[in-house]
Backbone atoms as SQL, in Angstrom:
CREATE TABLE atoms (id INTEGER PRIMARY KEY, chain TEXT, resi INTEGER, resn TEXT, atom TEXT, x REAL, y REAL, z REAL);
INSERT INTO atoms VALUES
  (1, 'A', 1, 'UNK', 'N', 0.844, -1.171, 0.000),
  (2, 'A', 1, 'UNK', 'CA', 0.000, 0.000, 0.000),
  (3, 'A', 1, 'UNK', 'C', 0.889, 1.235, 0.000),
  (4, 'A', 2, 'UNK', 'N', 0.608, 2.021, -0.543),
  (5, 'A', 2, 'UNK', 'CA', 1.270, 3.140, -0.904),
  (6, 'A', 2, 'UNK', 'C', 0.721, 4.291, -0.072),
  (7, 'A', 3, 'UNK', 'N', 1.581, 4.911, 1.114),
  (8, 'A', 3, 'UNK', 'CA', 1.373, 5.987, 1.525),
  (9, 'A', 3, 'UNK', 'C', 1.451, 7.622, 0.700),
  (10, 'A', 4, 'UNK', 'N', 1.041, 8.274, 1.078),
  (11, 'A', 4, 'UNK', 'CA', 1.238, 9.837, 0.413),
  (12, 'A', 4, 'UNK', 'C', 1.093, 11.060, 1.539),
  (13, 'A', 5, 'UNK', 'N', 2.586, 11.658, 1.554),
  (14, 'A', 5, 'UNK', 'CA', 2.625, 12.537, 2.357),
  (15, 'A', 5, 'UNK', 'C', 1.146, 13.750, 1.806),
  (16, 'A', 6, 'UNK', 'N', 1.464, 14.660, 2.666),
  (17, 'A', 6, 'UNK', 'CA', 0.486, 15.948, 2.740),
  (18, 'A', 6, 'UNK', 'C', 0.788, 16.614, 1.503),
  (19, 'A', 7, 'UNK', 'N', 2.254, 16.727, 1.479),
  (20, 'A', 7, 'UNK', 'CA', 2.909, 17.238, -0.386),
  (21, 'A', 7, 'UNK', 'C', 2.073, 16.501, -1.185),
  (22, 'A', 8, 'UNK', 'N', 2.688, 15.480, -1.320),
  (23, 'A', 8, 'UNK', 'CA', 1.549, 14.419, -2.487),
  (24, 'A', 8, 'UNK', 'C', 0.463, 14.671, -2.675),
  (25, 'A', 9, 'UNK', 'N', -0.220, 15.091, -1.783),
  (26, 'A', 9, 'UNK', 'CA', -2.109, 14.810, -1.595),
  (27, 'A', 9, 'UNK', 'C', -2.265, 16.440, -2.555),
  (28, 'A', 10, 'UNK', 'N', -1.666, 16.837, -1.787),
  (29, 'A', 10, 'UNK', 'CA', -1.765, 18.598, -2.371),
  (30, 'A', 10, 'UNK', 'C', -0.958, 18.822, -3.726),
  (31, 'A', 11, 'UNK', 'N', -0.349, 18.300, -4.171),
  (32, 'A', 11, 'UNK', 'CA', -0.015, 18.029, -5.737),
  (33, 'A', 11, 'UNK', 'C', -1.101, 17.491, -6.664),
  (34, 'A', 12, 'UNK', 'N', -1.462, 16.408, -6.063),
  (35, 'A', 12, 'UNK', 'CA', -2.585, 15.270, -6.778),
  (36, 'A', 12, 'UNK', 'C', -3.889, 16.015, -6.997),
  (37, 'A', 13, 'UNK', 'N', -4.003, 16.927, -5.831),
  (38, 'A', 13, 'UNK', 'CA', -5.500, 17.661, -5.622),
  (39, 'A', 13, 'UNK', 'C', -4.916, 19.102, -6.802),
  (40, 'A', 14, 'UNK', 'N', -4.050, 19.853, -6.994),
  (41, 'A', 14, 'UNK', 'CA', -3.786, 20.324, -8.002),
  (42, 'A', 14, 'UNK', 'C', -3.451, 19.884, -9.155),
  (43, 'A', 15, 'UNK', 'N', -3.218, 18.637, -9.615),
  (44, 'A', 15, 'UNK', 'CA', -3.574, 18.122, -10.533),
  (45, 'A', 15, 'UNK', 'C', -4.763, 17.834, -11.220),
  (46, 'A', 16, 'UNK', 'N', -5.857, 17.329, -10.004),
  (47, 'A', 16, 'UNK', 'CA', -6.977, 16.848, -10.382),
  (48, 'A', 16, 'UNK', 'C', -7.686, 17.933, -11.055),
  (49, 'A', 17, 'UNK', 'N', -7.718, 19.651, -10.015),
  (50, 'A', 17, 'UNK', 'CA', -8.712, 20.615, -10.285),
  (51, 'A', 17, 'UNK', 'C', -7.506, 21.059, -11.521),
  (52, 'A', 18, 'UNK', 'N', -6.604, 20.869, -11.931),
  (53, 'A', 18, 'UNK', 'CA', -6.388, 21.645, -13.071),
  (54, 'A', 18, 'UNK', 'C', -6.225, 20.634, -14.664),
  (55, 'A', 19, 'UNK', 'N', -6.828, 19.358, -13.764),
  (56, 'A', 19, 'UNK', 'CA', -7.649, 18.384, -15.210),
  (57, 'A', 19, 'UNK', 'C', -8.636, 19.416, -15.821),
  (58, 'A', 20, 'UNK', 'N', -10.011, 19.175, -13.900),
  (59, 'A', 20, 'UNK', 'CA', -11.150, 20.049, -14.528),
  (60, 'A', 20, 'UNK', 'C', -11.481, 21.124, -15.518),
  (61, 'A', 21, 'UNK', 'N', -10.329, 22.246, -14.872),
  (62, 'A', 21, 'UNK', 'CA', -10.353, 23.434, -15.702),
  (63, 'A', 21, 'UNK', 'C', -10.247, 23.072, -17.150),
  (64, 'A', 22, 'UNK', 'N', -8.961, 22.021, -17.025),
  (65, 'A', 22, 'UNK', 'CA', -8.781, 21.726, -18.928),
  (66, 'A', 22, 'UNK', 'C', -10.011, 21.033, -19.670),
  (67, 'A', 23, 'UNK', 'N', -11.289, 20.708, -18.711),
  (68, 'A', 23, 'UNK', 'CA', -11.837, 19.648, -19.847),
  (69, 'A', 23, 'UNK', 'C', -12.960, 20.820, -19.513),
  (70, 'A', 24, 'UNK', 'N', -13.422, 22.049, -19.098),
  (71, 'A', 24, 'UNK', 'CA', -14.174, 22.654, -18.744),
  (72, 'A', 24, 'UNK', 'C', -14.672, 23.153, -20.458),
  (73, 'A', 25, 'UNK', 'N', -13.606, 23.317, -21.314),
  (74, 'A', 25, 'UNK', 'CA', -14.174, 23.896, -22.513),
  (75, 'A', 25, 'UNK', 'C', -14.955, 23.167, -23.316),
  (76, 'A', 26, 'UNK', 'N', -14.420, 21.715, -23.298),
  (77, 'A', 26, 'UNK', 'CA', -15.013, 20.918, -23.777),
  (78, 'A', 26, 'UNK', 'C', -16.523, 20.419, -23.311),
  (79, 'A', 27, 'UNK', 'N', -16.379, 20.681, -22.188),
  (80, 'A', 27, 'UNK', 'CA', -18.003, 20.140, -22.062),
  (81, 'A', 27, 'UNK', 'C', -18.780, 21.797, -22.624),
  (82, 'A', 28, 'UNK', 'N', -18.484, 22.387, -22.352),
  (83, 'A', 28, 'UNK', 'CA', -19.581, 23.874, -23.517),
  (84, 'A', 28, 'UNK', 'C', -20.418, 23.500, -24.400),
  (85, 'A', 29, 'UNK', 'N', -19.364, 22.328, -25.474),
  (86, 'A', 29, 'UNK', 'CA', -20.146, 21.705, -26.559),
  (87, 'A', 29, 'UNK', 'C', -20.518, 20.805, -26.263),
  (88, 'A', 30, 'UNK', 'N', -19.962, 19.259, -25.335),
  (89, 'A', 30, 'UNK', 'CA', -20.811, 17.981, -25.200),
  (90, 'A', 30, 'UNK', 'C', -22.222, 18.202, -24.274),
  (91, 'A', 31, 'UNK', 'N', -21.858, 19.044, -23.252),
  (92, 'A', 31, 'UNK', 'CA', -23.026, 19.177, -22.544),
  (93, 'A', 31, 'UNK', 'C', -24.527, 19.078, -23.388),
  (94, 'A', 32, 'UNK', 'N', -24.759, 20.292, -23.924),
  (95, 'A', 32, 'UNK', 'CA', -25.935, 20.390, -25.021),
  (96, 'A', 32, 'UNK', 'C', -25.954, 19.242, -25.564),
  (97, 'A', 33, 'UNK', 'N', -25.791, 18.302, -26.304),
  (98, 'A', 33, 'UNK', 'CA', -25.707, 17.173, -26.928),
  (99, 'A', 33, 'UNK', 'C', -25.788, 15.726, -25.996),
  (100, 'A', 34, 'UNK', 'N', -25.559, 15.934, -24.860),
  (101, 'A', 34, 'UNK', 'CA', -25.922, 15.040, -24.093),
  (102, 'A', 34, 'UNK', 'C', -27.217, 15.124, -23.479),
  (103, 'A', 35, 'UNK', 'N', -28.000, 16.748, -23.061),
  (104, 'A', 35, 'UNK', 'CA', -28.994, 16.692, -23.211),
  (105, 'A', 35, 'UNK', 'C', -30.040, 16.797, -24.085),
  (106, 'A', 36, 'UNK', 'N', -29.872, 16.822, -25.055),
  (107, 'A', 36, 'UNK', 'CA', -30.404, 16.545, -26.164),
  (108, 'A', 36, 'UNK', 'C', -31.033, 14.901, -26.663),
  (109, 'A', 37, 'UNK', 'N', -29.686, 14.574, -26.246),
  (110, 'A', 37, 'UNK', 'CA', -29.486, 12.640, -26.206),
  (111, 'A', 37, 'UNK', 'C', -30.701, 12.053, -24.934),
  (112, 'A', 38, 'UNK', 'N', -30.200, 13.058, -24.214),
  (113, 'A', 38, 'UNK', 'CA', -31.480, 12.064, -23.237),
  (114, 'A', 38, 'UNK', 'C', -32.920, 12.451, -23.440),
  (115, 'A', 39, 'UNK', 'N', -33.208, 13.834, -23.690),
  (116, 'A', 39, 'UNK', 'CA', -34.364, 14.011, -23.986),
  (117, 'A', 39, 'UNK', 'C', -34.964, 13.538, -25.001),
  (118, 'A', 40, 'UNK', 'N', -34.226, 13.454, -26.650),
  (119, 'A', 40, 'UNK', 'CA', -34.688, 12.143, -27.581),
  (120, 'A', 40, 'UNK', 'C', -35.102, 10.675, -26.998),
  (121, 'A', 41, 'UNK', 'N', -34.041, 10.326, -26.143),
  (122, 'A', 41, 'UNK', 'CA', -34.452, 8.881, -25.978),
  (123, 'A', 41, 'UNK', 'C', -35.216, 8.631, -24.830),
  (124, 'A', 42, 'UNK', 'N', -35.027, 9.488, -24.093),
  (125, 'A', 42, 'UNK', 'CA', -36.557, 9.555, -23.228),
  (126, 'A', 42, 'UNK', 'C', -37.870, 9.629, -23.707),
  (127, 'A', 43, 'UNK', 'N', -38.278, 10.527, -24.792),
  (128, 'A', 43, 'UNK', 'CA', -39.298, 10.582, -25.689),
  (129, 'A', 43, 'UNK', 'C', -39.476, 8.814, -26.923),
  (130, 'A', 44, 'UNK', 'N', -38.487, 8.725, -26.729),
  (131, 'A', 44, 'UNK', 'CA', -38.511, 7.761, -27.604),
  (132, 'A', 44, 'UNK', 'C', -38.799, 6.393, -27.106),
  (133, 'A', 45, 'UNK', 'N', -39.271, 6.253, -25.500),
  (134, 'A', 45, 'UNK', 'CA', -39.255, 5.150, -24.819),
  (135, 'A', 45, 'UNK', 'C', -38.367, 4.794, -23.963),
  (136, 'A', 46, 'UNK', 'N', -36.894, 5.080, -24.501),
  (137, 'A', 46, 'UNK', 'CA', -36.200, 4.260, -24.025),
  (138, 'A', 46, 'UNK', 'C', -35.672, 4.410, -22.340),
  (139, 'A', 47, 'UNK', 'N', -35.709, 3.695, -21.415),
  (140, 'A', 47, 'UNK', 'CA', -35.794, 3.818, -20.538),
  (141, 'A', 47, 'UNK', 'C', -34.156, 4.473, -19.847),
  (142, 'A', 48, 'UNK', 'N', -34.206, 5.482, -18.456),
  (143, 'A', 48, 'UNK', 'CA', -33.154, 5.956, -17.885),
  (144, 'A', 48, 'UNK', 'C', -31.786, 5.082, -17.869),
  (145, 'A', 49, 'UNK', 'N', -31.886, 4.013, -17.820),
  (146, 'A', 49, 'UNK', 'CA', -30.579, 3.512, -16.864),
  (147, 'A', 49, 'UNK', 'C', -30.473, 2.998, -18.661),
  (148, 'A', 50, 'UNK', 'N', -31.021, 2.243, -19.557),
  (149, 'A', 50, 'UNK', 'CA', -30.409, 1.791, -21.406),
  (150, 'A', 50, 'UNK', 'C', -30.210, 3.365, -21.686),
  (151, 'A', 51, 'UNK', 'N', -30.288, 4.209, -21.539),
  (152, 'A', 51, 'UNK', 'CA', -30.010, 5.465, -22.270),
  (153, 'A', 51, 'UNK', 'C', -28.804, 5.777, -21.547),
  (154, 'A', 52, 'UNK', 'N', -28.431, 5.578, -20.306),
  (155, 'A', 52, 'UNK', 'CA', -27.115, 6.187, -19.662),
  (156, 'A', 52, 'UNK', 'C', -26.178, 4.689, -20.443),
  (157, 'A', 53, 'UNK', 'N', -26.670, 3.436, -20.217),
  (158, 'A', 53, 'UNK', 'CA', -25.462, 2.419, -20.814),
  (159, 'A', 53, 'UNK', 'C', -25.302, 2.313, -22.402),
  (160, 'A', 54, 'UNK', 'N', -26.409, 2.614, -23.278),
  (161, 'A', 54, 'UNK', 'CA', -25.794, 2.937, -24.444),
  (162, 'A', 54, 'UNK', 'C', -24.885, 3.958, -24.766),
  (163, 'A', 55, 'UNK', 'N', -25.509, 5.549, -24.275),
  (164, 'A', 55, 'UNK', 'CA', -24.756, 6.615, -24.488),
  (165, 'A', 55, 'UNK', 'C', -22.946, 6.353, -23.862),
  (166, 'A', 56, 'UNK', 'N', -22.665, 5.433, -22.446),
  (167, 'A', 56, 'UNK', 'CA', -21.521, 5.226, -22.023),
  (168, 'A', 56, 'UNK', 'C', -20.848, 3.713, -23.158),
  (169, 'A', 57, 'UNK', 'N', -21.416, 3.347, -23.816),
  (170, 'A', 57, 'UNK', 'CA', -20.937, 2.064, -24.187),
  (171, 'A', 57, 'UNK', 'C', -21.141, 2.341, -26.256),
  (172, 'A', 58, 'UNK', 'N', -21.719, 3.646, -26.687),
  (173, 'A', 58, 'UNK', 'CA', -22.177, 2.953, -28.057),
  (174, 'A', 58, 'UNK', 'C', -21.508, 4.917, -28.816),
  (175, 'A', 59, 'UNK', 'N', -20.337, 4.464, -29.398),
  (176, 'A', 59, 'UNK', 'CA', -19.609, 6.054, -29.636),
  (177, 'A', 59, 'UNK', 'C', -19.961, 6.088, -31.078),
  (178, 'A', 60, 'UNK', 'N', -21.288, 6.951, -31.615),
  (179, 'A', 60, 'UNK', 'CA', -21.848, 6.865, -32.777),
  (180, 'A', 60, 'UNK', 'C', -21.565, 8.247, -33.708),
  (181, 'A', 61, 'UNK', 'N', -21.041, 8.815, -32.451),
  (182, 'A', 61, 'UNK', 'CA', -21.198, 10.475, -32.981),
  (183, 'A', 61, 'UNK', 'C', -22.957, 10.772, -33.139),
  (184, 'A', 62, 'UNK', 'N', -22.872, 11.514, -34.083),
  (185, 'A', 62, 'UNK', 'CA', -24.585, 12.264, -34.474),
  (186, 'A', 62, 'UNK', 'C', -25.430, 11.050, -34.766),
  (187, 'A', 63, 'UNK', 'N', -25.076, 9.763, -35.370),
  (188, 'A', 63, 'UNK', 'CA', -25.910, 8.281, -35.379),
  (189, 'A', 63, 'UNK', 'C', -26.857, 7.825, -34.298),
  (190, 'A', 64, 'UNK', 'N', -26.079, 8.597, -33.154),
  (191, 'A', 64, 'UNK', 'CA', -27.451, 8.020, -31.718),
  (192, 'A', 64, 'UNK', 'C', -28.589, 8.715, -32.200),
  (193, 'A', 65, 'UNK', 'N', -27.969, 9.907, -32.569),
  (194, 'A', 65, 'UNK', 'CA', -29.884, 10.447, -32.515),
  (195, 'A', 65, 'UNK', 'C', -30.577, 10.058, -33.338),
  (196, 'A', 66, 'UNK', 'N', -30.245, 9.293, -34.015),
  (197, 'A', 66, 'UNK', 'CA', -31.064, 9.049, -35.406),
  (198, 'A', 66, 'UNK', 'C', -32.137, 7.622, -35.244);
């Protein structure tokens, strides 16, 4: 098992929040499109929990919505 001083933890934790910041632009555009995705396939029947495991399991680009 691998210990981690207080340095470590506080490196790792500035690492993590300056992932966030980097992927922050990117969701601008996926966001909209993910709700979009659920509100189609909600309308469309398909039930909460097949709409979260296709959308995580089926990389169609613009093809899901169709």
């Amino acid at each position: 098992m691998t210990t981690h001083t207080p340095a470590e933890s506080l490196t790792n934790r500035h690492q993590f929040w300056r992932g966030v910041r980097g992927v922050l632009p990117i969701l601008l555009g996926v966001f909209p499109f993910g709700m979009i995705y659920g509100a189609l396939a909600r309308q469309s029947g398909i039930s909460v929990p097949a709409a979260q495991a296709m959308s995580s399991i089926v990389f169609a680009g613009s093809a899901q919505f169709i």
